[in-house]
Kinemage of the C-alpha trace (Angstrom):
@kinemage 1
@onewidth
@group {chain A} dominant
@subgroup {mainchain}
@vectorlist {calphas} color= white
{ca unk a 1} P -19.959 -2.425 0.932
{ca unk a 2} L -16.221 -2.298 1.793
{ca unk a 3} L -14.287 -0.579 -1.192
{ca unk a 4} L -11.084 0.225 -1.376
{ca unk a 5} L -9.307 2.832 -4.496
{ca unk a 6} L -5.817 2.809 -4.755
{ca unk a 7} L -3.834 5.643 -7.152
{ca unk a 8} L -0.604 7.110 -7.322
{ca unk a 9} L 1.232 4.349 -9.343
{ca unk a 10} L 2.995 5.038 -12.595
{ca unk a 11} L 6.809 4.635 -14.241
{ca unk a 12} L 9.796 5.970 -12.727
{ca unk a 13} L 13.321 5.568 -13.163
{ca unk a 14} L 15.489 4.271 -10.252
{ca unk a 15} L 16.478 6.440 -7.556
{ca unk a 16} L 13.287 7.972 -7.697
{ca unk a 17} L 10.215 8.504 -5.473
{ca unk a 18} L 5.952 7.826 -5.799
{ca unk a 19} L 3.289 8.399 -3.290
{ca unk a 20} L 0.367 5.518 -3.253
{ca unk a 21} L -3.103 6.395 -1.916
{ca unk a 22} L -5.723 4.056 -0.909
{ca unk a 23} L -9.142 5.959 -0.364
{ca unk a 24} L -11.265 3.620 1.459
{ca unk a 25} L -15.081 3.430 2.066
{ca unk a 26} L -17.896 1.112 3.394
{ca unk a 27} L -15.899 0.934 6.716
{ca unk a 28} L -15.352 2.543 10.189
{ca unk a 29} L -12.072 3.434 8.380
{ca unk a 30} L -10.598 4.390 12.210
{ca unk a 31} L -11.266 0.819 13.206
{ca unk a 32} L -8.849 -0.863 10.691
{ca unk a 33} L -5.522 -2.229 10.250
{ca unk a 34} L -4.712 -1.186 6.612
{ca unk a 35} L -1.965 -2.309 4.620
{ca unk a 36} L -0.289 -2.738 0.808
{ca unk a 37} L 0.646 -6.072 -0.444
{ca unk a 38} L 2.335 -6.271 -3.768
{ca unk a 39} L 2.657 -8.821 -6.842
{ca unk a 40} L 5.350 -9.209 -9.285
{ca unk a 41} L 4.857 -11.001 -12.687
{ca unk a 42} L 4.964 -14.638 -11.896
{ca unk a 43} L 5.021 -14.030 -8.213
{ca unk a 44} L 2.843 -14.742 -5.271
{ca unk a 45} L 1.554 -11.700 -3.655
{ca unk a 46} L 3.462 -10.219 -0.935
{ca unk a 47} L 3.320 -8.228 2.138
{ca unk a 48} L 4.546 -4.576 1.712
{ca unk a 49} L 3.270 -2.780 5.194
{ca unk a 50} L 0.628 -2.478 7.434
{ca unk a 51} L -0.387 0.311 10.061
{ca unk a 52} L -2.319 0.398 12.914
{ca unk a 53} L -5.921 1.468 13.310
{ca unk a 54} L -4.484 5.039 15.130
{ca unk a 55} L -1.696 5.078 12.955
{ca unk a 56} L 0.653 4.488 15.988
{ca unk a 57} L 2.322 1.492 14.808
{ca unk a 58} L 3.464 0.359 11.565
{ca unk a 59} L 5.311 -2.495 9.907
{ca unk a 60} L 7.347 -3.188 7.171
{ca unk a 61} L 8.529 -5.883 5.062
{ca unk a 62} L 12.868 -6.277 5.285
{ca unk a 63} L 12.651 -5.731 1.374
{ca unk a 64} L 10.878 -1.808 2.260
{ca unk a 65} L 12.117 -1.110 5.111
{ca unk a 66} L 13.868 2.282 5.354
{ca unk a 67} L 12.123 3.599 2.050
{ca unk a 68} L 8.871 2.807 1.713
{ca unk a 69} L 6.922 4.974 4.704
{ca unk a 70} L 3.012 3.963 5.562
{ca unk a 71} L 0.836 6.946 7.049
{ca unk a 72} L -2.879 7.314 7.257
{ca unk a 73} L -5.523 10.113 7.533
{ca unk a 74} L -8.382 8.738 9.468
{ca unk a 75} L -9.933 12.345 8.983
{ca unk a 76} L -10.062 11.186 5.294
{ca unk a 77} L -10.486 7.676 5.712
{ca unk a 78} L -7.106 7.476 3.520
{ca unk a 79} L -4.094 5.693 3.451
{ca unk a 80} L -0.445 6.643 1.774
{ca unk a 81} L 2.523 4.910 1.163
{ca unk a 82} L 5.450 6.863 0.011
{ca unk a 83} L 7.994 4.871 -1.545
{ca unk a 84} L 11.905 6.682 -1.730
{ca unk a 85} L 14.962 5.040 -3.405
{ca unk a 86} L 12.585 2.825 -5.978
{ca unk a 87} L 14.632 0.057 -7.110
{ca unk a 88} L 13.720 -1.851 -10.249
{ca unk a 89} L 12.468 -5.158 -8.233
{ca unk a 90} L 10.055 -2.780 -6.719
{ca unk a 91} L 7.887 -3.200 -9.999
{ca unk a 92} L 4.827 -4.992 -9.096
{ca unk a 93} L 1.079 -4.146 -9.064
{ca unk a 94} L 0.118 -2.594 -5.299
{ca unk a 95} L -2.936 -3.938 -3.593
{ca unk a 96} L -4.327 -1.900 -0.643
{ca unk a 97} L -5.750 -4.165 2.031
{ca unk a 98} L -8.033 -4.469 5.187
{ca unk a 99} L -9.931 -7.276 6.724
{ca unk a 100} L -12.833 -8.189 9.439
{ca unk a 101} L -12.702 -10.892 11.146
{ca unk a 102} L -14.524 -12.739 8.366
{ca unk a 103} L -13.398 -11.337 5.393
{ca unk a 104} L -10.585 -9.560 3.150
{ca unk a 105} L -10.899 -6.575 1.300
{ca unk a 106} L -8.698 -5.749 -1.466
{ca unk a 107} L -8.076 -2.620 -3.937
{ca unk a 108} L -7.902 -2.939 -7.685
{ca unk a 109} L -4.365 -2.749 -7.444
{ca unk a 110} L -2.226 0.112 -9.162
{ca unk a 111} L 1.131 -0.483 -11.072
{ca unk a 112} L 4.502 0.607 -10.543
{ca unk a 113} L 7.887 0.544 -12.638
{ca unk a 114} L 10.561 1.325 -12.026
{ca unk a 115} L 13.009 1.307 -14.845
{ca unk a 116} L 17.000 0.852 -14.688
């Protein structure tokens, strides 16, 4: 069973920094694209970043890009997202997320805030 345990969220004012981890398990963790989507209140839920199995390549949404950074640890079967310059649209719930070729797998989500 695939699971997937994000942390790291909280409040912070703007201007300021957090670090998400996603802890996954159930998986060949080395094997798999991971990635955060995000959801707003009374938004859809929307791509953050992604990185690649080896951790060679990565990808980032236009909205992220240049201060949110995606790393893994395949040693710990973790993923982390450190987010710099937090602006207040950057408040949203953060959803860790892998796939197969069947199936998704999504965290339980963990919130951030980011205050004015």
């Amino acid at each position: 069973q695939v699971l997937l345990v994000e942390s790291g969220g909280g409040l912070v004012q703007a201007g300021g920094s957090l670090r998400l981890s996603c802890a996954a398990s159930g998986l060949t963790f080395s094997n798999y694209v991971m990635g955060w989507f995000r959801q707003a209140p009374g938004k859809e839920r929307e791509f953050v970043a992604a990185i690649s199995s080896s951790g060679g390549r990565t990808y980032y949404a236009d909205s992220v890009k240049g201060r949110f950074t995606l790393s893994r640890d395949n040693g710990k079967n973790t993923v982390y997202l450190q987010m710099n310059s937090l602006k207040p649209e950057d408040t949203a719930v953060y959803y860790c997320h892998t796939r197969s070729t069947w199936y998704n797998y999504w965290g339980q989500g963990t919130q951030v805030t980011v205050s004015s």
